[in-house]
N, C-alpha and C positions, 0 to 999 in steps of 0.2 A: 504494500500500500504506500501510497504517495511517491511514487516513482514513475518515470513513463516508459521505462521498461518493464518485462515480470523478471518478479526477481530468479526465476530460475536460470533467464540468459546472464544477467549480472552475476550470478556465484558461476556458472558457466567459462565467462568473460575473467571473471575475477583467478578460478583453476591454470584457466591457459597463461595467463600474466606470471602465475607463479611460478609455475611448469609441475604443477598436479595432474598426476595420469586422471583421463578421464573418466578407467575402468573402475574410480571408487565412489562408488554410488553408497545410499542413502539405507542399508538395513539394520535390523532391530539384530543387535548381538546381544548374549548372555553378561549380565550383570561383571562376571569376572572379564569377561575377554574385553573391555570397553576400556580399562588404562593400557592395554598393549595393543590393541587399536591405534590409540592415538601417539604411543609410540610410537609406532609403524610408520603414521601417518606423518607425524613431523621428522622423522629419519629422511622419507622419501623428499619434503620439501626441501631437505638439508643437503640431498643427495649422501647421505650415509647410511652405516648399515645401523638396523635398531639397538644392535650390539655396542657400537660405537658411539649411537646418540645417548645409550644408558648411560658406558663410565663417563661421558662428559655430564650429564644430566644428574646423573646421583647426589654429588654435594652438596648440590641448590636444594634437591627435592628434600634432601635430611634437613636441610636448614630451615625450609618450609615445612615439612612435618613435625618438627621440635617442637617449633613457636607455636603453630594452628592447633595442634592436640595439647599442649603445654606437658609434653615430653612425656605422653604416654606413647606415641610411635617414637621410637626413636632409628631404626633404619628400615632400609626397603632394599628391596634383590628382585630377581626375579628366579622364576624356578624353569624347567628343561624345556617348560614350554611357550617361557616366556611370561606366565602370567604374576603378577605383583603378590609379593610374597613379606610381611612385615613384624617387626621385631616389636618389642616392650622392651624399656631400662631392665627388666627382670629377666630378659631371655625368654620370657613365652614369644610364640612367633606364632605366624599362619597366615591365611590366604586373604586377602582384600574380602572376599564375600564373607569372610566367620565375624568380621567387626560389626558391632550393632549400627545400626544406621545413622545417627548421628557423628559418630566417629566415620564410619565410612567416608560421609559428605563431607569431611575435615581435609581425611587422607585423598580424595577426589580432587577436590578444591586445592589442593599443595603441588598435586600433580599437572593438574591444568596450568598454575601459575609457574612453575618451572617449566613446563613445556613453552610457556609465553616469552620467559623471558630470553631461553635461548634461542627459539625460531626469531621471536620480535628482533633482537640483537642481532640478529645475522641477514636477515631479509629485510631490515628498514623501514617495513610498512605501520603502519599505524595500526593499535590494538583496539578493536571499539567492545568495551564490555558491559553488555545491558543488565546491570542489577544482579549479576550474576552469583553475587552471595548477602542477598538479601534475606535467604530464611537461617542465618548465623544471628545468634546475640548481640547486641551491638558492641561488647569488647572484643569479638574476630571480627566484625566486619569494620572495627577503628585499625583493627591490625591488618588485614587485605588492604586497604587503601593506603595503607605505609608500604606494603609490598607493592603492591601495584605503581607509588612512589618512585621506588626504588628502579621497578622495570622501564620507569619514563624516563630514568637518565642514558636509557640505551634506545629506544624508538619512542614515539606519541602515544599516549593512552587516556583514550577517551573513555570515560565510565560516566555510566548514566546509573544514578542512586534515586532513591526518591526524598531523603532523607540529605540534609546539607551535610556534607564531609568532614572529620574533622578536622581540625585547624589545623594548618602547614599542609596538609594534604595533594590538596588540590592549588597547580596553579592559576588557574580560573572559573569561576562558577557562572554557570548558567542558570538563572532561573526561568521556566516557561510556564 
């Protein structure tokens, strides 16, 4: 809406600019396969193998997971098949789908924003993120916007909140 293209030629338009194969279309994957999905997915943007965009992507994602669970994940691996495998300061470990949902959306949200910062950093484009972690507490979502901060000193980051950001945040607000 409010476009005078449909936006499926735009995200279309938008693939080929990046050099995203066409062949990855739009399906419903299992709960677990959906963080090495998007591993995948930004490997290929990167032109590297998922293998590679891990050990580069690991210390960010620890350092995002630390902060957003407030160090009840503390690492992440993946296992033979690639799927995201994580730790406790205590040494319990297990698979992305055994954590309760709430947590889950913590360790999801850590992974999307490390996936952001390193694609955002190396492809230059501008990051637009619509309210993306608006059902967090508002002490993660004052800490997302300090990450997300942080991601702006390497490409543009648009984040649309509904709620005014908090202070230092943001370098310019829009209100509509």
């Amino acid at each position: 809406m409010g476009f005078s293209r449909p936006v499926g030629e735009i995200e279309a338009d938008l693939k080929h600019a990046m050099g995203i194969s066409a062949s990855l279309k739009s399906i419903a994957l299992p709960e677990g396969e959906v963080p090495k999905s998007y591993v995948d997915r930004a490997a290929e943007l990167l032109n590297l193998t998922s293998d590679e965009l891990w050990a580069q992507l690991q210390p960010r994602l620890v350092a995002f997971l630390t902060a957003l669970t407030d160090r009840r994940v503390v690492t992440a691996t993946r296992d033979e098949k690639g799927l995201l495998m994580l730790a406790a300061h205590d040494g319990r470990s297990g698979p992305y789908t055994s954590l309760p949902p709430p947590l889950r959306d913590l360790v999801y949200a850590s992974l999307r924003l490390a996936l952001l910062e390193r694609v955002g950093g190396y492809k230059r484009l501008p990051i637009v993120v619509d309210d993306a972690f608006g059902i967090f507490e508002t002490a993660k979502r004052a800490l997302v916007a300090k990450m997300l901060k942080g991601i702006s000193t390497q490409t543009q980051v648009i984040h649309r909140v509904v709620e005014p950001p908090p202070a230092g945040t943001a370098d310019l607000v829009l209100n509509t």
